[in-house]
Legacy VTK file of the C-alpha trace (Angstrom):
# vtk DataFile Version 3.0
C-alpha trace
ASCII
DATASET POLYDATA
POINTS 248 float
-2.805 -3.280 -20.519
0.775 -4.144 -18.807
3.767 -5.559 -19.747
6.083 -8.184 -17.846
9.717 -6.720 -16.707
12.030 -9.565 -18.529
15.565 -8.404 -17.658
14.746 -5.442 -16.310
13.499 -6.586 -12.932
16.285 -5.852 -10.054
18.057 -9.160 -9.112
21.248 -8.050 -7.129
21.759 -5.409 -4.493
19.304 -3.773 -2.202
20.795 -0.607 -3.729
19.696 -1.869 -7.088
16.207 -2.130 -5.758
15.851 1.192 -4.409
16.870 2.806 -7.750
14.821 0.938 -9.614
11.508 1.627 -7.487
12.782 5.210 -7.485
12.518 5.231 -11.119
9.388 3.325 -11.607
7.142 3.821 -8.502
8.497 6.507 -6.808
9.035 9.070 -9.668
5.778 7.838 -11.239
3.758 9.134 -8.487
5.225 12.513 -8.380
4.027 13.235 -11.741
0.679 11.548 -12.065
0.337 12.748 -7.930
-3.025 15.336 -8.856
-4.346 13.125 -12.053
-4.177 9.752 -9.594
-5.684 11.700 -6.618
-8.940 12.887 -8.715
-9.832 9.325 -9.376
-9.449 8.274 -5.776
-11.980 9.146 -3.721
-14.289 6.348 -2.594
-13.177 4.303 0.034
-13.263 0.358 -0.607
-15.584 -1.468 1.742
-13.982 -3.778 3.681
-10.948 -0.848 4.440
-14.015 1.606 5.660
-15.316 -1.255 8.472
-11.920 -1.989 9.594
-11.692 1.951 10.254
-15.250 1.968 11.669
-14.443 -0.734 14.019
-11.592 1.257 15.713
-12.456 1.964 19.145
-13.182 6.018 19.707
-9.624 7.566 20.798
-7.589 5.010 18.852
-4.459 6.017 17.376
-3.363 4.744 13.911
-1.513 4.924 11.417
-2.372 5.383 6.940
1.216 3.798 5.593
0.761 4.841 2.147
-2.084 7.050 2.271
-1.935 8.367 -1.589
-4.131 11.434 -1.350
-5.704 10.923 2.411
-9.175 9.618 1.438
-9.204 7.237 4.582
-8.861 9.851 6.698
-12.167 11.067 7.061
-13.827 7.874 7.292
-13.887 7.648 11.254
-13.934 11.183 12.908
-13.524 9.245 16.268
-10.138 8.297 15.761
-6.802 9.733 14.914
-4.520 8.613 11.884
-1.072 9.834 10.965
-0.609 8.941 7.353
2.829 9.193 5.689
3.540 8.824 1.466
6.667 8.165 -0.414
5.081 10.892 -2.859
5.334 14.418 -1.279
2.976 15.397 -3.842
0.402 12.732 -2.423
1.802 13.559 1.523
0.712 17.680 0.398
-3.232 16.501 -0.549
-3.368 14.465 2.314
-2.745 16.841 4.927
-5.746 18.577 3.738
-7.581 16.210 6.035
-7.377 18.305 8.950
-6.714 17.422 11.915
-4.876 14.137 10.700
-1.024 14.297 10.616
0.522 13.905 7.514
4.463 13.043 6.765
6.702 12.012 4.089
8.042 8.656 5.007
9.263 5.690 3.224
7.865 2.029 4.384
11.121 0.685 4.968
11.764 3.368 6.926
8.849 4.751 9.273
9.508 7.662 11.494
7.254 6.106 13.827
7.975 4.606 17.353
7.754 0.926 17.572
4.884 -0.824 19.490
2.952 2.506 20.091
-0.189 2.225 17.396
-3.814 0.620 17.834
-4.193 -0.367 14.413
-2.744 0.412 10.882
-3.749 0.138 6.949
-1.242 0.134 4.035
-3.408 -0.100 0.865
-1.883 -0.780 -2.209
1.592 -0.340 -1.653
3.495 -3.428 -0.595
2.921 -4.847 -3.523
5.179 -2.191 -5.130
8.363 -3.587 -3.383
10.048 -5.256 -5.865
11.771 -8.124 -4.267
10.313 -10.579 -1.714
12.729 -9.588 0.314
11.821 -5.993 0.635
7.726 -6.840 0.536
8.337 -8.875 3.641
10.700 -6.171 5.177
7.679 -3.777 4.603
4.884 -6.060 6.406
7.121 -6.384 9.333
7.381 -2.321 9.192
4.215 -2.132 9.979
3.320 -4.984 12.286
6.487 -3.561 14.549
4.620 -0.071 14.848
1.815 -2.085 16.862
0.822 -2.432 20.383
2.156 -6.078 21.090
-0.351 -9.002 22.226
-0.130 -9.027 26.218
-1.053 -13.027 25.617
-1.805 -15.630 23.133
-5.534 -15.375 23.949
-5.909 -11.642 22.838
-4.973 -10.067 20.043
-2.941 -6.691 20.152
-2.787 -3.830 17.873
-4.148 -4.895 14.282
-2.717 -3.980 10.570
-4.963 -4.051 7.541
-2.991 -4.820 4.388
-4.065 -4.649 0.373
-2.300 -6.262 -2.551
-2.888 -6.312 -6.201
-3.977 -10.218 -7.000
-2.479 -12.322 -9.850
-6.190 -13.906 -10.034
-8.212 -11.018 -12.196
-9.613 -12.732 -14.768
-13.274 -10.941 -14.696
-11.465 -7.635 -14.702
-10.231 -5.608 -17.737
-6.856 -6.597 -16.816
-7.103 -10.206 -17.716
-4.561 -11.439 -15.270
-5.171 -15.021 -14.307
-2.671 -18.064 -12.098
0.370 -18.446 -14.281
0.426 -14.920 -15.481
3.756 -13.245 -14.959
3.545 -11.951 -11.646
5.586 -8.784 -12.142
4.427 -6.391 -14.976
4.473 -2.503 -15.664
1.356 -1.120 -15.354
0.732 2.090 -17.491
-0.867 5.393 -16.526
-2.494 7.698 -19.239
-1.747 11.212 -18.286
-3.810 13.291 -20.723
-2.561 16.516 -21.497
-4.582 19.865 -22.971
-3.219 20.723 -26.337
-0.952 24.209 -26.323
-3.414 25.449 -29.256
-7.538 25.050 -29.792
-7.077 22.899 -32.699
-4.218 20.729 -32.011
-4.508 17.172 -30.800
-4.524 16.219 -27.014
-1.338 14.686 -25.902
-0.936 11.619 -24.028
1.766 10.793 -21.816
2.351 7.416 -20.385
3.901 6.399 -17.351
4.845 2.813 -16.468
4.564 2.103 -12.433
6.291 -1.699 -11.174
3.627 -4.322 -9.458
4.023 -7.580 -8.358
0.903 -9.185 -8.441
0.019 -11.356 -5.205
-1.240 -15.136 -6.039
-3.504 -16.731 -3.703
-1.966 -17.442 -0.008
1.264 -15.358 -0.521
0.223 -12.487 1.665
-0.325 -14.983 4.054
2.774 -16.529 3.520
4.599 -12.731 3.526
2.732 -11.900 6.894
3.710 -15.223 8.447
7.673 -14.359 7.369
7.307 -10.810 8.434
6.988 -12.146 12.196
2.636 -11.880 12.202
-0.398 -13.620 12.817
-3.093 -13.787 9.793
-6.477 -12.884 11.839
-8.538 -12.643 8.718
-7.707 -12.225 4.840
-10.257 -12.869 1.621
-10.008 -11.272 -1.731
-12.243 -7.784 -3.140
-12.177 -6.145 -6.187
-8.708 -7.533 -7.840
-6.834 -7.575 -4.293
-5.948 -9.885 -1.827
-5.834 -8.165 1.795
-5.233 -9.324 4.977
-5.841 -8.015 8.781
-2.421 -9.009 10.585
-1.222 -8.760 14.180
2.264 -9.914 15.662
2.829 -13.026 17.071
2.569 -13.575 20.486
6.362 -13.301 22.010
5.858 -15.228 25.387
8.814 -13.704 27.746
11.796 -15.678 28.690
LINES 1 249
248 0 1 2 3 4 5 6 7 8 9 10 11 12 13 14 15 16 17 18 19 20 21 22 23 24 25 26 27 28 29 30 31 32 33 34 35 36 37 38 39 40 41 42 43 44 45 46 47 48 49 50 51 52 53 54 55 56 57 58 59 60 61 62 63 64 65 66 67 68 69 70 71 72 73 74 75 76 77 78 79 80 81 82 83 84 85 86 87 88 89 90 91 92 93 94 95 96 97 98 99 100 101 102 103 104 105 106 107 108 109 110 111 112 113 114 115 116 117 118 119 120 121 122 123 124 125 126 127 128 129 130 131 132 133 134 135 136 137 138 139 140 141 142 143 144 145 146 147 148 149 150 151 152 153 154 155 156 157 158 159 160 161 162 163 164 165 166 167 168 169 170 171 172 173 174 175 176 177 178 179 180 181 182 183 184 185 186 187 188 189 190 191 192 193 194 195 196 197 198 199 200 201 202 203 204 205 206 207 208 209 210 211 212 213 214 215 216 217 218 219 220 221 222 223 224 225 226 227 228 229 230 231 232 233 234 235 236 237 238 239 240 241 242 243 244 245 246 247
């Protein structure tokens, strides 16, 4: 179940923008951080071959890595993963000998043009202007190796978004929907006595839900080159690289 923002969406000032996410993403996170890491632990296909198909001795990069479960996937290569939650950022690091950081996507620690690959999954799509989702794509495409021509590709970025087009899920969403809703968490609590009730509490996170070709669109804005993109499971993703700069 999820509910559409109506006024309370940001409209104005990036300011405004980072409050809000603060209050409904950011926040969110930090108290559901152990609850939402216990249900995450098996990786999604397509993000497990892109990891697989990493060259041994690559260096990458997790941009959002909730609790680390990508981490283990290839032992041949080496990820530093950074989280806005420093609840998540603390069960990642578990994943020895992976780095681990608390960063924000709009503002990586990381230097530019350095990494052989990258995956953000599920996290763009909490941004919650187009502005700011496009900000974060190019983010991570500038933390790349750069293409040394237009015939080769250089260092590659996997990204996943939540998709407007769910109608076969429990979710229900469908073209036409609102595309930015609260979604709620259920944190279920153990009742102080033996015989009381359990207590629920519910926390609302902010998504904007991706319709067909805007990731595309977003990458293309961001200053990137779509290489491949499909939908799986509810999400739209995408494996990006920068354009091709020829020098002047």
């Amino acid at each position: 179940m999820s509910t559409d923002l109506g006024s309370e969406q940001p409209t104005s000032s990036g300011s405004n923008d980072e409050v809000y996410e603060q209050e409904h993403v950011h926040n969110v996170y930090q108290k559901i951080a152990s609850h939402f890491s216990s249900t995450r632990y098996k990786p999604w296909p397509i993000v497990e071959r892109f990891l697989q198909s990493q060259k041994p001795g690559s260096i990458g990069l997790d941009i959002g890595c909730g609790n680390g479960k990508y981490l283990t996937v290839n032992r041949d290569i080496y990820i530093i993963a950074s989280d806005r939650s420093e609840a998540l950022a603390k069960i990642a690091a578990q994943h020895q000998p992976h780095s681990t950081v608390v960063a924000d996507i709009l503002s990586l620690p990381h230097p530019d043009s350095y990494f052989d690959f990258a995956i953000s999954i599920a996290v763009v799509h909490h941004l919650s202007t187009a502005e700011r989702r496009v900000q974060a794509i190019s983010a991570i495409l500038q933390t790349l190796k750069p293409s040394p021509d237009d015939t080769e590709a250089g260092g590659e970025a996997l990204v996943y978004v939540w998709a407007l087009e769910q109608n076969s899920s429990r979710r229900g969403w469908d073209k036409g929907d609102q595309q930015d809703v609260m979604v709620p968490w259920v944190l279920r609590s153990s009742p102080a006595a033996a015989n009381a009730p359990e207590t629920d509490k519910v926390f609302h996170r902010y998504y904007h839900l991706y319709e067909e070709g805007e990731l595309e669109r977003d990458i293309y804005a961001a200053g990137g080159r779509v290489l491949k993109s499909g939908y799986e499971k509810d999400n739209w993703w995408a494996i990006a690289t920068r354009s091709f700069q020829r020098k002047q």
